[in-house]
Backbone as CSV, one residue per row, in Angstrom:
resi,resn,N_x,N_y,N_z,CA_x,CA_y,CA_z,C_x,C_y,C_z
1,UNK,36.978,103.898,83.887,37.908,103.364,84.860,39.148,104.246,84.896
2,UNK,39.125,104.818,86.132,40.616,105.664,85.792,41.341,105.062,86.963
3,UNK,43.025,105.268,86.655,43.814,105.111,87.364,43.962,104.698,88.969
4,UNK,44.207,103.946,89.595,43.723,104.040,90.962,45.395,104.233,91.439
5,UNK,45.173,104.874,92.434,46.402,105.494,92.896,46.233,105.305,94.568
6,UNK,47.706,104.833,95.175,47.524,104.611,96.778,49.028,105.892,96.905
7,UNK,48.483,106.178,98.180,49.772,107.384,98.778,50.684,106.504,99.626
8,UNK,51.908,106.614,98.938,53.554,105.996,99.676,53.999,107.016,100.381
9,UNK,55.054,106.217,101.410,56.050,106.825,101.745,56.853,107.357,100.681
10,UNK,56.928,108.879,101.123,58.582,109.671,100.447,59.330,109.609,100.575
11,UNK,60.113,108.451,101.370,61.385,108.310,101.868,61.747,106.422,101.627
12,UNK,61.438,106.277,100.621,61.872,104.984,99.840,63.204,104.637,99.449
13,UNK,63.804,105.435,99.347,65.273,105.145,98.966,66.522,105.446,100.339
14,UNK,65.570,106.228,101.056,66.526,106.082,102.435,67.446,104.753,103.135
15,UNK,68.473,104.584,103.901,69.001,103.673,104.400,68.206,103.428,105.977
16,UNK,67.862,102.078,106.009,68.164,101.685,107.347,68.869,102.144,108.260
17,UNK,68.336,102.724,109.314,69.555,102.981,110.430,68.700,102.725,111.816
18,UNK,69.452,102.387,112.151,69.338,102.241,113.804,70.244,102.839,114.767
19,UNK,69.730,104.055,115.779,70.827,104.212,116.053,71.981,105.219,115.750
20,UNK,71.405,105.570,114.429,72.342,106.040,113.228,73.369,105.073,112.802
21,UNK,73.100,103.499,113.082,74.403,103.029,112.780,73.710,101.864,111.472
22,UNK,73.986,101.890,110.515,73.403,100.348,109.265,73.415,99.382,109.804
23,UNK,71.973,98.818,109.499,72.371,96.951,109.896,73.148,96.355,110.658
24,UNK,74.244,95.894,109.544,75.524,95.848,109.355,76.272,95.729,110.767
25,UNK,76.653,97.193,110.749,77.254,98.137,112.057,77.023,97.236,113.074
26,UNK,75.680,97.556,113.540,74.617,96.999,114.380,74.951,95.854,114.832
27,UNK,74.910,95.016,113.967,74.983,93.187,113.702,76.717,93.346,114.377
28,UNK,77.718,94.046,113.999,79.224,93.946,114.005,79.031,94.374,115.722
29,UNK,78.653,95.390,115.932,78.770,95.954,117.238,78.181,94.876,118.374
30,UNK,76.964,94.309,118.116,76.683,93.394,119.211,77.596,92.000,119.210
31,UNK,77.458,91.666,118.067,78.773,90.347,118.094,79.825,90.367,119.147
32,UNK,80.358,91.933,118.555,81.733,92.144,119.365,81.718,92.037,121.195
33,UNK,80.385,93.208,121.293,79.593,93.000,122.468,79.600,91.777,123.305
34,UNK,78.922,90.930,121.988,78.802,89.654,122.791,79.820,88.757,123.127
35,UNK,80.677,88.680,121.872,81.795,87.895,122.348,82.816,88.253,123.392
36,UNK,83.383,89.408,123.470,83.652,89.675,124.512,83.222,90.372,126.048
37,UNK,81.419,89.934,126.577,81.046,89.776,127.246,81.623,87.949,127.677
38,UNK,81.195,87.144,126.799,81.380,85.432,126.661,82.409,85.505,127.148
39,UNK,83.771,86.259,126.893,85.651,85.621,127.505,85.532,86.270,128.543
40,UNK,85.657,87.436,128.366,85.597,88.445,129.824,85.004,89.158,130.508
41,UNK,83.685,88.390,130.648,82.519,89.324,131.341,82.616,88.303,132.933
42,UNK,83.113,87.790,133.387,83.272,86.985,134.390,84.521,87.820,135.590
43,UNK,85.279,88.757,134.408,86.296,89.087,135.434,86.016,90.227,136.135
44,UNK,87.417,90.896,137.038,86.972,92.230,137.807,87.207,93.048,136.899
45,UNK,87.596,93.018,135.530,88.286,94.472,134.492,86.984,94.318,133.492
46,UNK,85.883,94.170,134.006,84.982,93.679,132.588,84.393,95.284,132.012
47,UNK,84.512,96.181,132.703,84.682,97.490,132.068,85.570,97.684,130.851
48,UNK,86.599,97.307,131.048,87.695,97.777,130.644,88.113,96.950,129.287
49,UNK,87.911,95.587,129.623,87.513,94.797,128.246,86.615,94.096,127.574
50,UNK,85.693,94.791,128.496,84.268,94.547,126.940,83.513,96.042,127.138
51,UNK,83.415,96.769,128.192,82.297,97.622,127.116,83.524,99.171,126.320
52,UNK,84.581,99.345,127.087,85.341,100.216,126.292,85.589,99.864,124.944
53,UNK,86.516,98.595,124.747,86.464,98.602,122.908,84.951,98.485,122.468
54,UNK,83.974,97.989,123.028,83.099,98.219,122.046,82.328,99.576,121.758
55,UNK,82.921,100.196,122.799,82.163,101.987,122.663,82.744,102.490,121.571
56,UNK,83.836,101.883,121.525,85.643,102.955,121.143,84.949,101.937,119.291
57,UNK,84.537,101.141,118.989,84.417,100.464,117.993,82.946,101.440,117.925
58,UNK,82.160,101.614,118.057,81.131,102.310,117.573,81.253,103.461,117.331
59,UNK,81.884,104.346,118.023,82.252,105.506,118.021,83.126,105.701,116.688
60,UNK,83.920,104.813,116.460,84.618,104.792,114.917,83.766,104.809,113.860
61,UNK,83.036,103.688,114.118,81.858,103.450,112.918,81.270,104.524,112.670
62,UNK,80.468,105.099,113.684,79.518,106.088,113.783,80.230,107.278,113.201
63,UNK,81.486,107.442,113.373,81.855,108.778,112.945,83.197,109.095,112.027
64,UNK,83.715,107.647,111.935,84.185,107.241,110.726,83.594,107.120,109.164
65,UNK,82.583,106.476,109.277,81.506,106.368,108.069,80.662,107.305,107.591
66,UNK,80.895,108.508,108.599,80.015,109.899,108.049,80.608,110.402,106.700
67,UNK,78.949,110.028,105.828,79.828,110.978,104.487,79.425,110.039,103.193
68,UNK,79.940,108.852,103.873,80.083,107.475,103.198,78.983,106.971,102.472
69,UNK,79.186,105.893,101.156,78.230,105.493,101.080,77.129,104.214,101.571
70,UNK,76.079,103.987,101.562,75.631,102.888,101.931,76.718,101.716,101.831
71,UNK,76.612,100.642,102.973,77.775,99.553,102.755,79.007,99.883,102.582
72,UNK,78.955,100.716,103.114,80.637,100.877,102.773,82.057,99.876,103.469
73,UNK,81.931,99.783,104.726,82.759,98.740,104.960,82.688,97.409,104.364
74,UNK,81.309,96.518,104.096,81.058,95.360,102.957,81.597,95.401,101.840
75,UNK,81.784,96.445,100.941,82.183,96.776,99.730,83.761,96.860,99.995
76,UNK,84.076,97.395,101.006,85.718,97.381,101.178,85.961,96.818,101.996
77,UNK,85.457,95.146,102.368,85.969,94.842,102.736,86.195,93.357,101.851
78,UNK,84.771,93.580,100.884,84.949,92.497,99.605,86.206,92.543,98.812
79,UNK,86.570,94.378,98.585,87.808,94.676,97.702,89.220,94.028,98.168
80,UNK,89.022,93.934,99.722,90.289,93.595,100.474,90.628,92.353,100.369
81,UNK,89.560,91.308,100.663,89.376,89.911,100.479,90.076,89.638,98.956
82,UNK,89.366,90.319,98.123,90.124,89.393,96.450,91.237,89.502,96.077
83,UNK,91.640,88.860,95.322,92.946,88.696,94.983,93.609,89.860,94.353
84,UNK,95.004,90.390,94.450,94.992,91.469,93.598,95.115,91.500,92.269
85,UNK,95.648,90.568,91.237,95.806,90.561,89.919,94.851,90.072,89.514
86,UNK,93.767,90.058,88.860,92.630,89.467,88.078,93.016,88.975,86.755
87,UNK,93.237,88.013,86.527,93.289,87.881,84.881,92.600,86.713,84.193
């Protein structure tokens, strides 16, 4: 009886992306999308306030976070949330 062996993917430790953007991103960007489609997608400026900030918000992400590690806004944004003195 020898060993039985199946062939994996080589790219197991890679991140999720969609897009090039994490999860995350993704999940943040349509929210935003959506919610401000929901207030101001009814008016005549609906260019102007829903799909510009949300371009102008991806465009940050996307090229803000180059470099970065996985989760990086989650992780800083957990750091931001806690309290500052721990004791």
């Amino acid at each position: 009886m020898g060993l039985r062996t199946v062939p994996v993917s080589k790219c197991l430790e890679t991140k999720l992306k969609l897009f090039g953007f994490e999860v995350p991103d993704v999940l943040a960007i349509f929210l935003t999308l959506s919610v401000l489609n929901f207030i101001f997608g009814q008016t005549e400026m609906k260019l102007l306030f829903v799909w510009l900030p949300t371009i102008a918000m991806a465009g940050i992400l996307y090229f803000g976070k180059r470099g970065k590690p996985e989760n990086h806004l989650v992780h800083w944004l957990r750091y931001q949330i806690r309290p500052g003195i721990v004791s």
